[in-house]
C-alpha positions in Angstrom: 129.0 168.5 99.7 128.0 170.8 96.6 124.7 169.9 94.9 126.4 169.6 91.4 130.2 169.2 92.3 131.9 170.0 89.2 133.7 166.6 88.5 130.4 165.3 88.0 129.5 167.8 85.1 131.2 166.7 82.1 129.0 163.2 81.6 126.1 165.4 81.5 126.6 168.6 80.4 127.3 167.7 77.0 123.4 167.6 76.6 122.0 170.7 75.5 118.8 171.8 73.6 120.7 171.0 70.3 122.5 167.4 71.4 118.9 166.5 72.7 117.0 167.3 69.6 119.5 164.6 67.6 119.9 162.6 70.8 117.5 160.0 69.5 118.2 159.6 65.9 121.7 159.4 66.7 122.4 157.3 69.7 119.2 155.8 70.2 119.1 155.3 66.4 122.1 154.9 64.9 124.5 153.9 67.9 122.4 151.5 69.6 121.9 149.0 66.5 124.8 149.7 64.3 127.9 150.9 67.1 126.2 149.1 70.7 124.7 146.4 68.8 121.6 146.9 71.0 118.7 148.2 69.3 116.4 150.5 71.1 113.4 148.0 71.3 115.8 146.1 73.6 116.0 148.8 76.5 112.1 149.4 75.3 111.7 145.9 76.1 113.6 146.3 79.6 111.3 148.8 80.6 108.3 147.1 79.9 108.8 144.3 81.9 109.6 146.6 85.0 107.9 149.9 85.4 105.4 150.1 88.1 102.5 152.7 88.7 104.9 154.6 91.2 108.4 155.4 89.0 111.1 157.1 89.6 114.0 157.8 86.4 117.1 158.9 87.1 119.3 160.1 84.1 116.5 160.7 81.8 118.1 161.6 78.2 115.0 162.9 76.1 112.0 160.7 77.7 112.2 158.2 74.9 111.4 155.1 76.6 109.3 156.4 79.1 107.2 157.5 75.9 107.3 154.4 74.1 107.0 152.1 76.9 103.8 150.5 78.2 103.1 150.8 82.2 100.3 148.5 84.1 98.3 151.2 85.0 97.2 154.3 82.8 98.1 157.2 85.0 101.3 156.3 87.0 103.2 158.2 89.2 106.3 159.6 87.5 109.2 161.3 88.8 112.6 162.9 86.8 116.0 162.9 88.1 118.7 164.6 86.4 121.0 167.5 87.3 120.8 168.6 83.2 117.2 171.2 83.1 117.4 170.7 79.3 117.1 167.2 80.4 114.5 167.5 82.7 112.3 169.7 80.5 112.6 167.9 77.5 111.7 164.3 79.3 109.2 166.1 81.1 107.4 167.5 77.9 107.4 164.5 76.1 105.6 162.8 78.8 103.4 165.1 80.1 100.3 163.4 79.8 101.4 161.8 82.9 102.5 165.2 84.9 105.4 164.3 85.8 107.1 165.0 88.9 110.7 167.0 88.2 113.8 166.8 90.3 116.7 168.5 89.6 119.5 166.2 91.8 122.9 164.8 90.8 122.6 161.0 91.3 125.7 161.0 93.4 125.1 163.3 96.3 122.8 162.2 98.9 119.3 162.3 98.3 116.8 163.9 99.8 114.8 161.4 102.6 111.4 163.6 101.3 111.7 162.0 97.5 110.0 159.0 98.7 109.6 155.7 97.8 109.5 154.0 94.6 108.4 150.3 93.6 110.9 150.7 90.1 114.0 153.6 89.8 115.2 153.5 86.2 118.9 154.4 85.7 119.0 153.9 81.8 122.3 154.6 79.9 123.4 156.4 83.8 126.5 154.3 84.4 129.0 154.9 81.9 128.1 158.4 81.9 129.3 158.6 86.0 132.8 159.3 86.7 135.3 157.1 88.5 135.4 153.6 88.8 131.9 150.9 89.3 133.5 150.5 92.7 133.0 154.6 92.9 129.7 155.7 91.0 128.1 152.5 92.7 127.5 154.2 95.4 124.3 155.7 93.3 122.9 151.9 94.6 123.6 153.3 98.1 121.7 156.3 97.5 118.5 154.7 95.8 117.8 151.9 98.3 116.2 154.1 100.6 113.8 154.8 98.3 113.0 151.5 96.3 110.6 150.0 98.3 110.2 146.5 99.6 109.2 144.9 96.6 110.5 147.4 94.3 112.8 146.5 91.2 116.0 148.9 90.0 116.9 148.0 86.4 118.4 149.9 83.5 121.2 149.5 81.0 125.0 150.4 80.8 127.6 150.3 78.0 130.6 148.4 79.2 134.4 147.8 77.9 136.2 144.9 79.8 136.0 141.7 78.2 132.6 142.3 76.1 132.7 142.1 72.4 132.7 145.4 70.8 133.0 146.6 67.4 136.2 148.5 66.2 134.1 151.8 65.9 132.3 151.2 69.4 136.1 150.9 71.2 137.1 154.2 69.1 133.9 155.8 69.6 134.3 154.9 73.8 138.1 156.1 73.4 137.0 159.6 72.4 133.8 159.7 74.7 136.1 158.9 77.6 138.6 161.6 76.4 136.2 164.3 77.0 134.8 163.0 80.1 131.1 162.2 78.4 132.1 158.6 79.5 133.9 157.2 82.2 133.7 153.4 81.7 137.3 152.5 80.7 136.9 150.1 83.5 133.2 149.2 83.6 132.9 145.4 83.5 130.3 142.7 83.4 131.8 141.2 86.7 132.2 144.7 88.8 128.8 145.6 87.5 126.7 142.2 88.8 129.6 141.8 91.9 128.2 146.0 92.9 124.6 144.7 92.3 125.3 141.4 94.6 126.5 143.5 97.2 123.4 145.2 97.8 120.4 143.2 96.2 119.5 140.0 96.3 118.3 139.2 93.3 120.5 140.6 90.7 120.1 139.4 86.2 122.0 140.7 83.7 121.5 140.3 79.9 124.3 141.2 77.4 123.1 142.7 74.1 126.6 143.6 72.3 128.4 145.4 74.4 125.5 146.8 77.0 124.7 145.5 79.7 121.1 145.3 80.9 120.1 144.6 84.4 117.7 144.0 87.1 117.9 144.1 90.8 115.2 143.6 94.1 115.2 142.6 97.3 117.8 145.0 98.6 119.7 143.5 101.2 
């Protein structure tokens, strides 16, 4: 299998230098309170209450809240996933107090056994940004249990259609993201998200905030 198969590259590639440097003034600003109708201390929130002093982030936009965010010890261990180097570097810079360890790696091909283990993966905004069906980009959940150890916790956030209440301007804003392949969450529900979850974790929670989704997972079955 190719490292970054090309069916993969249109929900990331859209992040350049440029995107980046309005990334958070525009979606984590604007979009997430006014379009989402989940402001940014929401997710900031979600991270709190589940980093640990070993993290792994997969999908890591700009670093935002791996910034603002407060972990229980002062020098954890920090690695990036993302296939995008402008994502990686600019993540990486904005948290480099912590050195952070970088790996460029596209979520859905195997990963390599030598990442390690983790006791919280982060897959923030990941979801709807992965092509094909939940059925089909769940097996991301397949990939990371290796590495999320025994008492480890996955969590993150996705934007969902489906049933969940959406404003006028988030279903035409998700109708042009999925026309250009920067989403692929036409069928991305509540119920095929927290069935996918069930299917490999125990202990699954999930917390609508407008139309996002935001979830936590341990004990991986």
């Amino acid at each position: 299998m190719k490292r970054f198969p090309d069916a993969h590259k249109p929900g990331y590639a859209a992040y350049s230098k440029l995107s980046l440097a309005i990334y958070d003034t525009l979606v984590l600003g604007l979009s997430n309170r006014f379009i989402w109708r989940c402001p940014s201390e929401f997710l900031t929130a979600l991270y709190n209450r589940n980093l640990s002093a070993d993290h792994l982030d997969v999908g890591v936009g700009t670093g935002f809240f791996l910034d603002k965010a407060t972990f229980p010890v002062s020098s954890p261990k920090i690695t990036l996933m993302d296939p995008n180097e402008a994502c990686l570097e600019k993540a990486a810079s904005r948290i480099a107090r912590y050195e952070p360890n970088k790996i460029r790696a596209d979520a859905l091909v195997p990963w390599l056994r030598q990442l390690g283990s983790f006791r919280s993966i982060g897959i923030n905004y990941l979801l709807h940004c992965l092509p094909g069906t939940m059925t089909e980009k769940s097996v991301l959940f397949d990939h990371l249990k290796p590495h999320l150890a025994e008492d480890g916790t996955l969590f993150g956030a996705t934007i969902l259609q489906g049933n969940v209440s959406r404003t006028a301007l988030a279903r035409k804003l998700m109708r042009i993201y999925n026309g250009k392949g920067i989403f692929s969450n036409e069928n991305d529900t509540r119920e095929s998200l927290e069935l996918e979850l069930s299917r490999r974790f125990k202990n699954v929670d999930i917390e609508m905030m407008g139309c996002v989704a935001l979830f936590s997972a341990n004990q991986p079955i």
